[in-house]
N, C-alpha and C positions, 0 to 999 in steps of 0.2 A: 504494500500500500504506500503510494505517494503522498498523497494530502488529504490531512482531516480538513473539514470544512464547519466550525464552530458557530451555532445557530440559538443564541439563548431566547427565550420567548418571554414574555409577559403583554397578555393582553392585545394582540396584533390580528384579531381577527380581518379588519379591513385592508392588512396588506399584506397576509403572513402566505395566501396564494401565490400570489407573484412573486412573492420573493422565492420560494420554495420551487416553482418553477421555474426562477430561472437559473438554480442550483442544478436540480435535479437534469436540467437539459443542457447542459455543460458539452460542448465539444473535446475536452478532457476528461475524460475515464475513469483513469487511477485514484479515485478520490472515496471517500466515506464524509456522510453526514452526522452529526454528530447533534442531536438537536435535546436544549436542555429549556423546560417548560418549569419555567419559577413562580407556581403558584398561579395561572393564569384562571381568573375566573370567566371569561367570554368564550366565543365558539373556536378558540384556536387551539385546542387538542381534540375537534374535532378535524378539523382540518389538518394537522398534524397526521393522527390515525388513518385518513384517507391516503393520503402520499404513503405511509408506513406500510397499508394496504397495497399499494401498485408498486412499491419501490423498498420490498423486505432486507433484500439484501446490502442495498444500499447505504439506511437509515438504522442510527444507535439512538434509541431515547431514553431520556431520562426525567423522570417527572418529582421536584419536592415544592415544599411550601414556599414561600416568597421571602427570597432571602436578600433577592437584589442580581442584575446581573454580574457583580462580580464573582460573588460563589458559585452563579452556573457557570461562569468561564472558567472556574478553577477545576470545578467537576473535571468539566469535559475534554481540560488539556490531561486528564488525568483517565480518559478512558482512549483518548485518541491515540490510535499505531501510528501515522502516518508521520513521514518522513519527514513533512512540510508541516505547517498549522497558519492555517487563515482562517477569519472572523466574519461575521458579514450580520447585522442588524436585522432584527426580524421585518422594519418597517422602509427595509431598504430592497434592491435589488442590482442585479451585476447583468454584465454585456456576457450573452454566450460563449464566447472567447476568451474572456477574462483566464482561465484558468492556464488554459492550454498556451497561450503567449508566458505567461508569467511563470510558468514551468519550464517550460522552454529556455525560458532566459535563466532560471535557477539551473539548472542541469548544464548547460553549455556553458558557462561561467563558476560556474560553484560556489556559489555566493550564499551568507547568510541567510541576505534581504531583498526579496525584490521589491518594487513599489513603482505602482503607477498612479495616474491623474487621475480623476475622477468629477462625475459631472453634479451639480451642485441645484437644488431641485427647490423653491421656495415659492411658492403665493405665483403659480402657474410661470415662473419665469425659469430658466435654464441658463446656465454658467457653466463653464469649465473650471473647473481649477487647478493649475499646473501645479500638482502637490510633486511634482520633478525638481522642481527650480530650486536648487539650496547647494550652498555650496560645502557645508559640511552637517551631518546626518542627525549629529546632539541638536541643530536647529533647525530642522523641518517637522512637518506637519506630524504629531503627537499621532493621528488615529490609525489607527488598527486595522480597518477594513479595507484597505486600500492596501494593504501590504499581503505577502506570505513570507513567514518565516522555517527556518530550520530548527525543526525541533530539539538538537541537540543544547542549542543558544537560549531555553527558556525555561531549562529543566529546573532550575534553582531560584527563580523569579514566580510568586504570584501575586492576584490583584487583589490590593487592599479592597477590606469587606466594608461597604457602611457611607462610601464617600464620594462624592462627584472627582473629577479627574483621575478615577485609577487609571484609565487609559495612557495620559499623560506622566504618570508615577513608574507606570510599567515601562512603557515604552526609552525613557530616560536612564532608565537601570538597566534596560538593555542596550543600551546606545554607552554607556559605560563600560560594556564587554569590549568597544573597538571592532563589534563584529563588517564583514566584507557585505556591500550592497550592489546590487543593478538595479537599472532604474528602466521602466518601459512607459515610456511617454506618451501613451494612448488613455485619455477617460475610457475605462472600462467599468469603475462603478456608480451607481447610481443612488447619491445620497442627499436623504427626502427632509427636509426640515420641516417640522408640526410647530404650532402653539405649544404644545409642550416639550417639546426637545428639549433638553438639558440645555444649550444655551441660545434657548430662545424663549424663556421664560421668566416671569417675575420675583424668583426663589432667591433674592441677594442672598442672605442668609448662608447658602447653600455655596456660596463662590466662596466662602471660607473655609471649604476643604480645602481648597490648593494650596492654602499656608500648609496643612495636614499632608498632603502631599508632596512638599517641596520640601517641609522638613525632614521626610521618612528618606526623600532620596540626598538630602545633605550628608547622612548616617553613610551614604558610603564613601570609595574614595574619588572623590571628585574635584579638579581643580578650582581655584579660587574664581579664574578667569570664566570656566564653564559655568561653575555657580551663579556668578554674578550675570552671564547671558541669560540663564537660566528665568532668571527674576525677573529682570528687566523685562525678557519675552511675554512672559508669560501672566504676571502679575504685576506689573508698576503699566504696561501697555494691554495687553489683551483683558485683563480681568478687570480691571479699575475700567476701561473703558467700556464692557461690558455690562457691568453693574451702574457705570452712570449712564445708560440709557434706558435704564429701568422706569418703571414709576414704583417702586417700592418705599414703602415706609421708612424702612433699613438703612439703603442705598447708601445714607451720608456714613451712620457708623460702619457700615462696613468698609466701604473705599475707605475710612480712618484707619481704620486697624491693619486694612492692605496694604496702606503706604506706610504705616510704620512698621510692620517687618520690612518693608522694603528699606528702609531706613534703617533697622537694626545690620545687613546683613549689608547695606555699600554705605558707608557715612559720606563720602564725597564723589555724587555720580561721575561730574564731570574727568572724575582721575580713572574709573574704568574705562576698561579697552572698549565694551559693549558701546558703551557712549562715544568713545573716541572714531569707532570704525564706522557709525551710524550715519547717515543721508541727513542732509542738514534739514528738509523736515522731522526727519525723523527725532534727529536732536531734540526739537523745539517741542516733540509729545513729552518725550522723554522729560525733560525740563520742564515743561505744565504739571505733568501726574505726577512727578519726582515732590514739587512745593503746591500741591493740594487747588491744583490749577484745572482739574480733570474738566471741566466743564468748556474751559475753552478747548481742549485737546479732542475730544469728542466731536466735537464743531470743527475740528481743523479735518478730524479721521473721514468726515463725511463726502469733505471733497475730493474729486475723481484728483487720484495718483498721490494723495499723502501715505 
C-alpha cells in the first residue's frame, strides 16, 4: 500500500458525497481510505456506510464520540499502512488527479513532501492559491490537505487535542525535521470556506490557541531567527489581523494578549531579520500590529498587493 488517504468527519452531511467521490475515483490506485467519524450526529455515516457498501475493500472506518478532529487524525495515522499519509477535509474535495501527479513526483524524486496549489472556494467566487510560492518550507502555507507526506517523517509527531491550529503546530514540528520536498504547481485541491470554518468565524477567543500552539512548538529545538518568523507570520500578522476583522466582543483583549507574547518573545522588532528581510509594506503591518496599530494594518491588508 502506497497512500492512506485520512478523512475525519463531523457533521458533513451536505458535502461528505462529493468529497468521498472524489477520493474514491482517484486515477491512483494504491491508496486506502481511512475514514474517522467523530461523533457525527446528521446523515453522514449514513452516507459513509453506502460508499463502505460499494467500496469494502477500499475503506477502514472508525467511529467514537466527539473528541474533535484532532484525535481522529491521531486515530487514523495510527491505523494507516501506507507508505504516504495525506488529509483531505470532509467538507472539501480534490481534482481526480491529485493523487497520481503527487505520487508521481514522491516516487521519482524521493522526497518527504510533496505539495501543490490549491483552488480557494468562498461566497461563489474561485481563486487559486499558489501554496508553491515560498522560498523556504518552515514559511509556507501550514495546511495539510494540500500536501502528502512520508510516513516514516511523522511517526513521533501528533496533533494536539482540544485547540485551533494543530494543523499549524504539526506541520512546524515537522518542518523542524529539515525533511526533503517537491513541489507540483497545479491546484489540485479544492478548498471550501463556510461561515463556520475555523477562520472564518467570530470565535476571537479561540485564536488564543496559537499562543498554545506556538509555545508547544518553542519546547523544541528551534532557532531564535525561525522562532521569531514564526511569530511575526503567524500571530503579530495573520492572527491579530484576523481577529480584528471580527465583530466580537473579545476582539480588543485578545489582539492585547497576542501582541504581548509577541512582545514577550522579540523586544525590538525592528533588530529581527523577519522585519529586516520584509517588503517595505510589509514592514509598515509589521510596525502597526507590532505598537497596537492593528486597525490601520487591516485597512492597509485590504488593498490589492499589500
Amino acid at each position: 500500500m502506497k497512500l492512506s488517504v485520512i478523512v475525519p468527519v463531523y457533521n458533513s452531511q451536505n458535502y461528505l458525497d462529493k468529497c468521498l467521490n472524489s477520493i474514491v475515483n482517484q486515477t491512483y490506485k494504491d491508496l486506502e481510505i481511512i475514514i474517522i467519524n467523530d461523533g457525527s450526529t446528521d446523515d453522514s455515516e449514513k452516507i459513509i456506510n453506502n460508499y463502505i457498501a460499494k467500496y469494502p475493500k477500499l475503506i477502514k472506518y472508525f467511529k467514537q464520540e466527539n473528541k474533535g478532529q484532532a484525535e481522529a487524525r491521531n486515530i487514523a495515522l495510527k491505523l494507516a499502512i501506507g507508505e504516504y499519509i495525506t488529509f483531505v477535509d470532509s467538507d472539501d474535495y480534490i481534482d481526480k488527479t491529485m493523487y497520481q501527479k503527487m505520487m508521481d513526483l514522491a516516487l521519482k524524486e524521493n522526497t518527504d513532501i510533496v505539495i501543490c496549489d490549491f483552488w480557494l472556494l468562498k461566497n461563489n467566487t474561485k481563486e487559486i492559491i499558489k501554496a508553491t510560492n515560498f522560498s523556504n518550507l518552515i514559511f509556507s502555507s501550514v495546511c495539510l490537505w494540500n500536501k502528502i507526506f512520508k510516513k516514516s517523517i511523522l511517526e513521533d509527531i501528533n496533533f494536539i487535542k482540544g485547540i485551533w491550529y494543530e494543523d499549524y503546530n504539526f506541520f512546524i514540528k515537522l518542518c523542524l525535521k529539515k525533511p526533503t520536498y517537491s513541489m507540483c504547481s497545479e491546484p489540485l485541491y479544492y478548498y471550501i470556506v463556510h461561515d463556520n470554518s475555523t477562520m472564518n468565524n467570530e470565535k476571537s477567543l479561540k485564536n488564543l490557541d496559537i499562543i498554545k500552539a506556538t509555545e508547544d512548538i518553542l519546547k523544541e529545538n528551534i532557532k531564535e531567527e525561525d522562532a521569531q518568523t514564526l511569530i511575526v507570520n503567524h500571530i503579530l500578522i495573520d492572527a491579530i489581523n484576523r481577529v480584528q476583522k471580527q465583530k466580537s466582543k473579545d476582539k480588543k483583549m485578545v489582539i492585547k494578549k497576542l501582541n504581548a507574547f509577541v512582545h514577550k518573545h522579540i523586544k525590538n522588532i525592528t533588530k529581527a531579520k523577519v522585519y529586516k528581510n520584509s517588503s517595505f509594506k510589509r514592514k509598515i503591518i509589521i510596525l502597526l500590529n507590532y505598537y497596537n496599530l492593528s486597525k490601520i494594518s487591516y485597512l492597509l491588508l485590504k488593498v490589492k498587493g499589500s
